[in-house]
N, C-alpha and C positions, 0 to 999 in steps of 0.2 A: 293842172287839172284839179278843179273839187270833187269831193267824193264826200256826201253823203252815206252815212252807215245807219239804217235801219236797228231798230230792238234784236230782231230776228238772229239777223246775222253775228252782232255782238255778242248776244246770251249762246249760238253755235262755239263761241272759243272757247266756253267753260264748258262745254255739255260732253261729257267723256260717255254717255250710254250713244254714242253716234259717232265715232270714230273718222269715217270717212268724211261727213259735213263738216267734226272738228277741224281736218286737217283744213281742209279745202279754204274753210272762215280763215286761219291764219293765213294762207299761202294772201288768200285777198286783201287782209289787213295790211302783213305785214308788207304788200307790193305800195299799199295805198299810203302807209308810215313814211316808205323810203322814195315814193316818187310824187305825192301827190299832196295836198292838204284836206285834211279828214277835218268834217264838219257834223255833226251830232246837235242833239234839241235837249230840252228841258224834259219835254217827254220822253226820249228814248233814255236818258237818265232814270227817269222815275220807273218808266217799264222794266227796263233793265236790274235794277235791283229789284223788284218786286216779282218776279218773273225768277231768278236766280235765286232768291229767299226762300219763294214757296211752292215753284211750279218746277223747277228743276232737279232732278234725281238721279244722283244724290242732290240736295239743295245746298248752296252755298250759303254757309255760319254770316250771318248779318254782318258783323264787325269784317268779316273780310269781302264781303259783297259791299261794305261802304268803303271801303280800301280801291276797291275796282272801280267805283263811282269817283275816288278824287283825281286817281290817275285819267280815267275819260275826260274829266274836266281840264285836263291840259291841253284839249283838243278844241276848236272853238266850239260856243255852245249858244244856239239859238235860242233864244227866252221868246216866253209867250205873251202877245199884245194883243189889247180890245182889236185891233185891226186886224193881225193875224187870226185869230177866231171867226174874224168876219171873211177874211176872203178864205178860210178853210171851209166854210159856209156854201161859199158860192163855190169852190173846189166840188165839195161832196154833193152838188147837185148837179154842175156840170157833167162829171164825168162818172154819177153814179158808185161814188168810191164812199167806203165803210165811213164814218166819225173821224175815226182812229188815224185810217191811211189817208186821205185826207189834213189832217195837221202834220203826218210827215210828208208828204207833198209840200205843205205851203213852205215849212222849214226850209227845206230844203231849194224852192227855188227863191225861196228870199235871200241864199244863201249862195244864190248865183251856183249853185252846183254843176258840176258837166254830168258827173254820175250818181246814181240813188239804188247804192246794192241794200237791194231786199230780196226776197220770198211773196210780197203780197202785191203786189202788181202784176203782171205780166214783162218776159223777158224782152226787149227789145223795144216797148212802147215810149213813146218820148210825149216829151210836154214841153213844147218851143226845145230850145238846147240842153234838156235835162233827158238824159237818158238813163232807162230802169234798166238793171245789171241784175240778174240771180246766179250770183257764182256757185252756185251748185248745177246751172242748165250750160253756164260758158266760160270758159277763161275770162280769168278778172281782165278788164281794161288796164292795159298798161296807158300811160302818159304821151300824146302824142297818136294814140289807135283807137280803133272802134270799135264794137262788138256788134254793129247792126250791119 
């Protein structure tokens, strides 16, 4: 199973003012580490440090928030294309979704994902064989289950 990781959820493993969403982001990661292949974009790279640099508090020291950036990059990493732009396009007007959530949308099923844990979709909504996860609303998806 692919598993798509949103900004959201990622910048949740460092954010210690939230203890309980802390815990819950690893329990999802680390299920998605040991059973599943985690796929990540160019953008959730970029947010991700950027987000953790400046918007997170306490904020995580740059050089070790680009530390957290090489180790993600072990994960596969969608780069962004004149096409992908284009069909996030036609994404964000189809389905009335932000800019933003939208390009992880496209990411993410060009990336043939089964699952897309975020925060900014809705729990349970699917997009052909891509299903939205908010592991903070359900147990993460194990390999082989469902969460709908």
């Amino acid at each position: 199973m692919i598993c798509f990781f949103d900004t959201n959820i990622l910048v949740y493993l460092f954010d210690a003012s939230d203890p309980t969403r802390q815990k819950m982001a690893h329990t999802c990661f680390k299920e998605a580490l040991d059973q599943d292949t985690i796929v990540l974009s160019t953008q959730v790279l970029q947010e991700f440090y950027a987000v953790t640099t400046r918007k997170l508090r306490p904020a995580i020291a740059p050089l070790q928030a680009a530390e957290h950036v090489s180790h993600l990059c072990a994960f596969e990493v969608m780069d962004s294309t004149a096409h992908s732009v284009q069909t996030a396009i036609a994404l964000a007007q189809q389905h009335q979704l932000s800019w933003w959530d939208a390009l992880v949308l496209e990411a993410a099923l060009r990336a043939g994902a089964d699952v897309l844990y975020t925060e900014d979709f809705n729990h349970g909504q699917r997009f052909g064989s891509l299903t939205v996860v908010n592991p903070f609303k359900a147990k993460p998806v194990a390999a082989g289950t469902s969460s709908v």
